[in-house]
N, C-alpha and C positions, 0 to 999 in steps of 0.2 A: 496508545493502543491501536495504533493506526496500524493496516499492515500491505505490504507492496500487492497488487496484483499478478497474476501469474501470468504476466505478456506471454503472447503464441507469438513473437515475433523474432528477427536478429535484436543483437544490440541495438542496432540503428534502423532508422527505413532510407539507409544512403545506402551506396556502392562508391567507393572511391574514384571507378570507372567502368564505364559501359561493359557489358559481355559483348566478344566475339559471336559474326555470326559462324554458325557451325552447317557443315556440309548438310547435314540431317533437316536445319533448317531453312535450308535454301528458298524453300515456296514464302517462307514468313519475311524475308529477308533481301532476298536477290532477285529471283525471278520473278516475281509480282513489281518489283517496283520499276522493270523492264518494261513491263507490258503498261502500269498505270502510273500516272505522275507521283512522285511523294506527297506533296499534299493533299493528294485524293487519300492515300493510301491512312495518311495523318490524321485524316477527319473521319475515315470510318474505325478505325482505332481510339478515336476519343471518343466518338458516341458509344463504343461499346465500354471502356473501361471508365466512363464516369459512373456505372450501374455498377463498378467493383467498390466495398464499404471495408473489407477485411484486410487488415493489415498484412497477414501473411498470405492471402490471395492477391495483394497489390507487388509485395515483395517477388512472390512468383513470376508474377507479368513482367518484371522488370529486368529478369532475367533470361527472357527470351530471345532477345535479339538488342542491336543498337537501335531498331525502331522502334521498338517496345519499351525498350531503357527511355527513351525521350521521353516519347507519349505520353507514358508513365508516369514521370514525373512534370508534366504536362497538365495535366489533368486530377494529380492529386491536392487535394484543400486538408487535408489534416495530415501532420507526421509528429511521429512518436519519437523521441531520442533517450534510452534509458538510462544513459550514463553522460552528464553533459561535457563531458573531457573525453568524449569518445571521437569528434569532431570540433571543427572550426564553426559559429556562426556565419561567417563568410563562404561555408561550405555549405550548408543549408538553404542558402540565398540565392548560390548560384547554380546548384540542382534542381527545387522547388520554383518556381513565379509565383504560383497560386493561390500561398500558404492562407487558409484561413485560422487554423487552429492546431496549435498545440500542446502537446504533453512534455516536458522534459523533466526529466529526474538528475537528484542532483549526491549529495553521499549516501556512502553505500547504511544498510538498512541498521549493521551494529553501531552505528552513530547515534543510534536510539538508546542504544546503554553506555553512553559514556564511554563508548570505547576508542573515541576520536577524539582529540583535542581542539577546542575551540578556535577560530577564523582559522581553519583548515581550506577552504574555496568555498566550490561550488555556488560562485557569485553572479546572479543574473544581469546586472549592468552591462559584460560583454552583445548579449542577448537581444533585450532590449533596444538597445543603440540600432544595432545593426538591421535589427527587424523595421524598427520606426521608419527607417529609410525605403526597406524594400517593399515589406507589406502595410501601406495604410489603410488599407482594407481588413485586417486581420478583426478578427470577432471574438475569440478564444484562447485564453493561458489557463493550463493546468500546470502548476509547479508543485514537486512532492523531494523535501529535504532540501531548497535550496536557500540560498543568501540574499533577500531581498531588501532594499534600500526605500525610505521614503521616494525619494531621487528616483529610482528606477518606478516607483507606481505612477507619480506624478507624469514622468517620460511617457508612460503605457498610455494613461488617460487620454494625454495632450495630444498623443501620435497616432491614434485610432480612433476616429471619430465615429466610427460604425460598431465599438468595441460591445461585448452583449455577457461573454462569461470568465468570472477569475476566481480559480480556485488554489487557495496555497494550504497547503499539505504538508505541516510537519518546517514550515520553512520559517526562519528567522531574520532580525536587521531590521525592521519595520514597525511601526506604532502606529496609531490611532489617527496621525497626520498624514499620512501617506491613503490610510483607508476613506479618509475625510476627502482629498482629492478624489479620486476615484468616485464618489459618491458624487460629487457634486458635476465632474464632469463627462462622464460615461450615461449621457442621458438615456441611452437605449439599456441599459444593463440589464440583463434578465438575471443571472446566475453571479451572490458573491459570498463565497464557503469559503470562512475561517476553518479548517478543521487542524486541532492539534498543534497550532502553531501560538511560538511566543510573540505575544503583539505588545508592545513597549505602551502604556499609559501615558500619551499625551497631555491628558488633562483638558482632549478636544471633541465638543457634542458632536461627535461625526455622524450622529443619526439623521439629525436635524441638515447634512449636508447633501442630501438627496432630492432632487427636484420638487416643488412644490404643487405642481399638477399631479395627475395621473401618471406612475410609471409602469414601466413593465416588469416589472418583479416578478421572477417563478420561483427562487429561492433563495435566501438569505439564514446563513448560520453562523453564526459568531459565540459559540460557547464555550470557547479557548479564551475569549477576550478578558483579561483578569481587569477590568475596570468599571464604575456603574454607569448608566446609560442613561440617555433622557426618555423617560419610558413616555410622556407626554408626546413627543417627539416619534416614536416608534408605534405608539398606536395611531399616529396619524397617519404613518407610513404606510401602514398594515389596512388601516380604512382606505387608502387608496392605491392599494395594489390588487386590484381583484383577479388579477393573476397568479397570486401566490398562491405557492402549494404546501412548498419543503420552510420551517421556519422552526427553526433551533437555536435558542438562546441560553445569556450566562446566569453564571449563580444568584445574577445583582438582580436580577425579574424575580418578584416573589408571587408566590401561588394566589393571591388579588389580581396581581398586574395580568397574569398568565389567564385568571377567568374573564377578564376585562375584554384581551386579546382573542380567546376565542368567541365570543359572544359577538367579535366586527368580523371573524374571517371562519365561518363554516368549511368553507372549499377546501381548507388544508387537508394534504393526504398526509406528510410528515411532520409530526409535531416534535421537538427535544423541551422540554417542560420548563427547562433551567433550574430554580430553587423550588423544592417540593413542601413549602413550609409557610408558614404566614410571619410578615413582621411583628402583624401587632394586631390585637384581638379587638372585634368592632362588635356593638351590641348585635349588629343582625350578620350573621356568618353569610360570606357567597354561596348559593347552591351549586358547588362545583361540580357533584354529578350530575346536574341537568345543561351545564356549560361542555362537558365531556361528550352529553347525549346528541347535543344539535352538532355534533361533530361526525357527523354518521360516514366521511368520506376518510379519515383517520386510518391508515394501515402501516403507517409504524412510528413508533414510541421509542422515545429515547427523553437524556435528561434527570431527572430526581434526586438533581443534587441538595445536600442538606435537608436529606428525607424527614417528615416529619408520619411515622407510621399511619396515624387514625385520619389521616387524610389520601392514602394511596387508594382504599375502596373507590374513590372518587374516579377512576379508570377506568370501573368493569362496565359499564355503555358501551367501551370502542373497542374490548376485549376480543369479543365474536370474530370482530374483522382484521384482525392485526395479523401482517405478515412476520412484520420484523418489532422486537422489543427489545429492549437494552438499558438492563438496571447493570452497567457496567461500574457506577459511580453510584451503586445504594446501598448502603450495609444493610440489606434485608436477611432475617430470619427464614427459616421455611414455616414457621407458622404464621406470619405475615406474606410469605410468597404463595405459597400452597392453593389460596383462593382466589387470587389471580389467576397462576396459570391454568387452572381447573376449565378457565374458559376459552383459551385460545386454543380453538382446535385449530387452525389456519396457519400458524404459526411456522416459518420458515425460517428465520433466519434469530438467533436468540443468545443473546452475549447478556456475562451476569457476574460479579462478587462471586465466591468462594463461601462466602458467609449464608447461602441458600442451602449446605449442606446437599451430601449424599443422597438425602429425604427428599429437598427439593427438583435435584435432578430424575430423582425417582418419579415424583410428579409431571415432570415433563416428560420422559418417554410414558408414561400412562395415557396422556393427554393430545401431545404432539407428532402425531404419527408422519407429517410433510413435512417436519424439521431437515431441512439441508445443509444447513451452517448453525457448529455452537461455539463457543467461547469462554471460556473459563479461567477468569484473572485472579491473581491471590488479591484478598484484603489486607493482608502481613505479608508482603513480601521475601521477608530474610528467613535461611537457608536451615536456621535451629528451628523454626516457629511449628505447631504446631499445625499444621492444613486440617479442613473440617469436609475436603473432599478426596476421594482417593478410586483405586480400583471398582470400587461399588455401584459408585455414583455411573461411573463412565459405561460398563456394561453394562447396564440396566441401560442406558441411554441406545446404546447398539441393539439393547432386543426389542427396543419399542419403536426407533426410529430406523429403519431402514432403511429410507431413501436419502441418508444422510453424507452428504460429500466433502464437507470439510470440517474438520475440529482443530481447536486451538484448548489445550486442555493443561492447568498448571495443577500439580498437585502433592503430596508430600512423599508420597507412597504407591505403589505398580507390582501389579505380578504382570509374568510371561500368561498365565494363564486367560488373562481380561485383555488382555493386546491380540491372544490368537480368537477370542470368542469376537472382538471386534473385529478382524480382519476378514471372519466368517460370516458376520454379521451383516457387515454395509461392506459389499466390494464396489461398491462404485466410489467410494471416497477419491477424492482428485490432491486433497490436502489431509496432510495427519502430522501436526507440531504437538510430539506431549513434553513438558519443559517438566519435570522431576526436580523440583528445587532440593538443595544439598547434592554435594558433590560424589559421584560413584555411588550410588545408591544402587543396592541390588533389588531384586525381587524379596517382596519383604516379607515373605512365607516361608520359600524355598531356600533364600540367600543367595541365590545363583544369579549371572549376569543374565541380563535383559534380552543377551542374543536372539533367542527365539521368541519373544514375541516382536521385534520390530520385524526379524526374519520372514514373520508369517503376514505382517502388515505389506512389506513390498513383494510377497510371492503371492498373497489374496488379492490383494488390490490394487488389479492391474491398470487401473488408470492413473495410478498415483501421479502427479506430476513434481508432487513439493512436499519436503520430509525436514524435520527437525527432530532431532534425538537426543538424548539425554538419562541418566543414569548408569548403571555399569555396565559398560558394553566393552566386548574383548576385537580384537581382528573378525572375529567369526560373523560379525554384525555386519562387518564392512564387506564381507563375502559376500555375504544375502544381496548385500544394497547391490553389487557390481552386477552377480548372478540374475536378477529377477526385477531389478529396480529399471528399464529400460526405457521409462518414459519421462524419470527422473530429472526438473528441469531447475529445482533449486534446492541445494541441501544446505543443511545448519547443522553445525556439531558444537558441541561444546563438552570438554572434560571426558574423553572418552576415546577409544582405541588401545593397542598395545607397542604397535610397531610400527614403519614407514610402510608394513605392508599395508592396513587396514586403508590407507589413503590410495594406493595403488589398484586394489582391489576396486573403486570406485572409478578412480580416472581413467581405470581401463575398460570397465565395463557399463559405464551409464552416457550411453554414444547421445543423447539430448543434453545435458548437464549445460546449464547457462550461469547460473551464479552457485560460487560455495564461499559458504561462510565459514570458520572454524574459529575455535579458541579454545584457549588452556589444552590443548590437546599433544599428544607427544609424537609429533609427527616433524620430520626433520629433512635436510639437504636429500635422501631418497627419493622419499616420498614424492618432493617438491619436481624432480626431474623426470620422475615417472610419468607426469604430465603434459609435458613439452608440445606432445603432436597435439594435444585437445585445446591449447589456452590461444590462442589466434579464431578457435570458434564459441570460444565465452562469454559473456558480459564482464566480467570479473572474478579472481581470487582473493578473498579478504583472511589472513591468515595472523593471530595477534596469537604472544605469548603462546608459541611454540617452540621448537627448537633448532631452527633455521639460521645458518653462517650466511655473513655479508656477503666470504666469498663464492657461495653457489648464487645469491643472488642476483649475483654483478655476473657472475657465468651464462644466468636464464636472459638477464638482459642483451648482454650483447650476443648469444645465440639468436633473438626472437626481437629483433628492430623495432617492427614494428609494435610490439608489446612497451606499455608505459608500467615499470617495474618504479613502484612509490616504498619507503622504505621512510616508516614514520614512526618519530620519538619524541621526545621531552624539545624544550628551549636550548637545555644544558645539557643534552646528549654530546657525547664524545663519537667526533666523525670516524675516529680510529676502530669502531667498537668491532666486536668479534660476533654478537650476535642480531640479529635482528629481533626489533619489541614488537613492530606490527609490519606487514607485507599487506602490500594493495597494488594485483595487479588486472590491468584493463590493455584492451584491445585500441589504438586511436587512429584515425588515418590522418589526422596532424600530426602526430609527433607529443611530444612533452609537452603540459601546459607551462605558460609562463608566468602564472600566480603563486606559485608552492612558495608556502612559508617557511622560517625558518628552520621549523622543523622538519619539512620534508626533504628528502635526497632522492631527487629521479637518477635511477643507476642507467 
């Protein structure tokens, strides 16, 4: 359930090569460095651009001139890489010195449904290695979707002894040994978030492998970890991190262990609960609502797994304060939800089951009027099933919430009419994914496509940056998008369009467009060439089970060099084939990777 953020930046924070200076900028460039030595000119350029934090204000800089482009990267300590086959680690090394932290992303986002085949890349060992060398100073890995190795943590730990935050994201290859290392020798470690990722069960107390003084712990989550934990072990940890804030654990912590825990650490702001149920019943019950009460600094809630109902009351003490909550993983009722949310008026950010019904969405725009961010996951995911949330729920959420900027909304059923009441509703929305489970689904009043309400989401809400679509939608949908969608920076289609126009109408008309995603969509060799001038300023095209020929593929490759055009299938795909199953293309200023599996063919 994890989902990418909406970078404001390039693909990368590289340039392949410095910008020319240009006549226009001759004072920045030429004539000053006439009059003053370069290193004078060095050092007043560094004192002002280490006060630059924003990514795409640092990119800008960088583009001013050859002494800008230096300095620039000079003076930068974090770079973002969102496709890590976008560049060489050897190219990062020798642009940045300074590096203290970064972010790199690694497959693209439909890897989350199965629609990649397993040891496809995205392997951080290249990484790693090359960093250990240049920066032992580095302090910070953020990795989201990539291929991490015991081997590669162990390298991280040993090579950064100043190391302080690791957060893997959705990434896999690693267990319980690799996090054991890390623990026992990143004695500084402030920050280490498991989130959503598969961690292999070593069978190793890695809690117990944490320093045995005082550390510096500010957050620790691991509720991905599918193994049980030495909880003896972790409340020691927790009694000696009085630094800790954020602390999100697995199903294996039962609602004892979890009072035990808050009762040593007040100071949490983030709590995730882990298992919301008791093992086993003790003559004198824990007072958990008064272990919830001394928790007064609590403002967001996650967690409840293996809800046990007549123990949830036990929350409403840190209700008042809660920004964010997330019974994403509770099969709650709305007559069990209803008296909850009845108290958060504070609430801003709110992800939830399906199973809170219509009713309970209802109760949140009554109640939630700062709501920003909602979320809405099915509890039955498959495409027959009956949804217990629909059109209802969601406009009611739009006339109560209107300061609201992004939804993630699954549901069975949509009209155009609850798509235009929302687009009128909250125009500041920045994000709007409604996922319509079952395939071509119309408006389920009228029967008619969906055109006009997505139409009236990208003409009302003109911030939009990121769109996800779904249901019956004609060419006409793909107009609106091209027409009015101008801020448009990542779009998701799935099963929907008519013709190679409806993809045309986009590629020509949404001049921001950084990532697209598509599937099952009938979009073919046209469409795919209508794009040509835009895919050099992309992050990527991911395009699966369309109806795309090898040979326009191999046409877009060797037109677009620099474009890495991946063309990916089975073990036992036939090289001879005539169509392509999945297309993945990206922008890289290396060239081809040299990891692709069997099953890939860079054309």
């Amino acid at each position: 359930m994890s989902e990418d953020d909406e970078d404001q930046s390039s693909p990368s924070d590289l340039r392949s090569q410095p910008p020319p200076c240009s006549p226009n900028k001759s004072r920045n460039c030429i004539s000053s460095s006439q009059t003053f030595p370069d290193h004078v000119l060095e050092n007043v350029l560094e004192n002002v651009l280490q006060f630059l934090d924003s990514r795409c204000d640092r990119n800008a800089a960088s583009l001013v001139c050859k002494l800008w482009w230096k300095v620039e990267a000079l003076t930068r300590s974090e770079v973002f890489i969102g496709n890590c086959y976008a560049l060489s680690p050897a190219r990062l090394t020798q642009r940045f010195k300074r590096v203290r932290s970064l972010l790199l992303k690694g497959k693209p986002r439909f890897a989350d449904f199965n629609l990649m085949p397993p040891d496809w890349g995205a392997n951080f060992a290249p990484w790693v290695s090359t960093m250990a060398k240049a920066y032992p100073w580095l302090e910070k890995v953020d990795l989201k979707r990539m291929f991490v190795t015991d081997d590669d943590l162990a390298l991280l730990a040993e090579s950064f002894p100043g190391f302080k935050e690791l957060i893997l994201v959705c990434c896999e290859g690693f267990g319980t040994s690799g996090i054991a290392v890390v623990a026992n020798k990143c004695r500084k470690l402030k920050v280490l978030d498991l989130i959503e990722s598969e961690v292999t069960d070593d069978e190793i107390d890695w809690i117990s492998c944490f320093p045995e003084d005082v550390t510096s712990l500010e957050s620790l989550a691991f509720d991905c970890v599918e193994a049980p934990i030495n909880f003896k072990a972790l409340e020691g940890l927790v009694a000696r991190s009085p630094s800790l804030r954020k602390l999100r654990l697995n199903r294996f912590v039962s609602l004892e262990e979890v009072h035990r825990l808050l009762l040593g650490a007040p100071q949490l702001t983030s709590l995730g609960t882990g298992s919301f149920s008791q093992t086993h019943q003790s003559e004198q019950e824990p007072d958990y609502t008064a272990a919830f009460r001394a928790c007064k600094s609590v403002v967001c809630l996650s967690g409840f797994r293996e809800l046990m109902p007549e123990y949830l009351p036990a929350i409403l003490p840190v209700c008042a304060n809660l920004t964010s909550l997330n019974f994403s993983y509770a099969n709650i009722s709305p007559d069990m939800f209803k008296p909850i949310i009845h108290n958060c008026h504070k609430l801003q950010v709110f992800w939830a089951l399906d199973s809170i019904c219509d009713e309970g969405l209802q109760a949140v725009a009554a109640t939630c009027k700062e709501l920003r961010e909602l979320r809405i996951f099915p509890f039955d995911p498959r495409e027959d099933s009956e949804g217990p949330v629909s059109e209802l729920g969601l406009q009611a959420i739009s006339e109560g919430c209107r300061k609201l900027e992004s939804v993630l909304y699954f549901c069975q059923r949509m009209t155009n009419a609850a798509l235009i009441a929302i687009s009128q509703n909250c125009p500041e929305l920045t994000v709007f994914r409604l996922c319509i489970m079952g395939r071509h689904r119309p408006d389920h009043v009228t029967g008619k496509a969906m055109d006009e309400g997505f139409g009236a989401i990208v003409k009302n809400c003109k911030k939009l940056t990121r769109l996800a679509v779904s249901g019956l939608l004609t060419d006409q949908a793909f107009r609106y998008m091209g027409e009015y969608g101008k801020l448009i920076r990542t779009l998701s289609v799935a099963f929907a369009g008519d013709s190679d126009m409806a993809l045309r109408h986009v590629l020509e008309g949404c001049p921001r467009l950084q990532k697209l995603e598509i599937r099952d969509s009938p979009f073919g060799d046209v469409a795919l060439r209508s794009g040509m001038h835009r895919y050099y300023n992309m992050r990527f095209v991911w395009m699966s089970a369309c109806s795309l020929s090898m040979g326009c593929c191999k046409d877009v490759a060797r037109a677009m060099p620099n474009l890495v055009v991946e063309v990916i299938g089975s073990d036992d795909d036939d090289e001879n084939r005539e169509y392509v199953e999945t297309l993945y293309m990206y922008r890289s200023l290396d060239g081809p990777r040299k990891d692709a599996p069997q099953f890939v063919t860079i054309l």
